[in-house]
N, C-alpha and C positions, 0 to 999 in steps of 0.2 A: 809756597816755594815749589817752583820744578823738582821731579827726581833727580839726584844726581848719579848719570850713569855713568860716568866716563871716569878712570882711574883714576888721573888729572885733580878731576873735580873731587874726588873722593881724598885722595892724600892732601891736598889744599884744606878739605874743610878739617880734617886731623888736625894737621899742623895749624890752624886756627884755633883748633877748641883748646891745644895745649896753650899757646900763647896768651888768647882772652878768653876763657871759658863764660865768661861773660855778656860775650859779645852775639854771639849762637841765638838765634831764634828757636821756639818750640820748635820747627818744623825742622830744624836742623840738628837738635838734641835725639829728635825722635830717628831721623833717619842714621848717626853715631850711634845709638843704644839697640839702634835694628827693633823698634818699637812701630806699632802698627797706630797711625796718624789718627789725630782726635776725629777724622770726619768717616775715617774707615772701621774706628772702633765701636761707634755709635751704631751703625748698619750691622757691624757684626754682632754686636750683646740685642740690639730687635730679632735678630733673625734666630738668632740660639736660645732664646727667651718669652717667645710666642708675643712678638711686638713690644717687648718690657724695653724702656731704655737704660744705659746704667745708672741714672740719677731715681731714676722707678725701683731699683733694685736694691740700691744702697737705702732711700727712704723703707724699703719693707723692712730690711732688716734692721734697721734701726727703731722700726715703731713694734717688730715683731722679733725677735733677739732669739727666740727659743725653737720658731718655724725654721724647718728643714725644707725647703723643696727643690 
């Protein structure tokens, strides 16, 4: 989905998620909760992580529980 810039468009998708919260697309949850998008989250945890994805990250810690890095 597009960004939604326009006020318009912003008070529309409100008054939607109050009516069907249901109805909302991820990409439309994300940009209500001002949450940074599955495609841009991905790029950000490689780049802050020396190329680690967060599915890379979550398996360490979970095969290594006790490692701190």
């Amino acid at each position: 989905m597009a960004s939604i810039a326009s006020s318009e468009g912003l008070d529309a998708l409100y008054r939607r998620a109050i009516a069907d919260p249901s109805s909302l697309s991820e990409a439309e949850i994300n940009v209500i909760l001002e949450w940074v998008s599955p495609e841009d989250e991905d790029s950000l945890c490689r780049q802050e992580t020396d190329g680690k994805s967060r599915a890379d990250l979550i398996a360490q810690a979970l095969a290594q529980p006790e490692a701190a890095d």
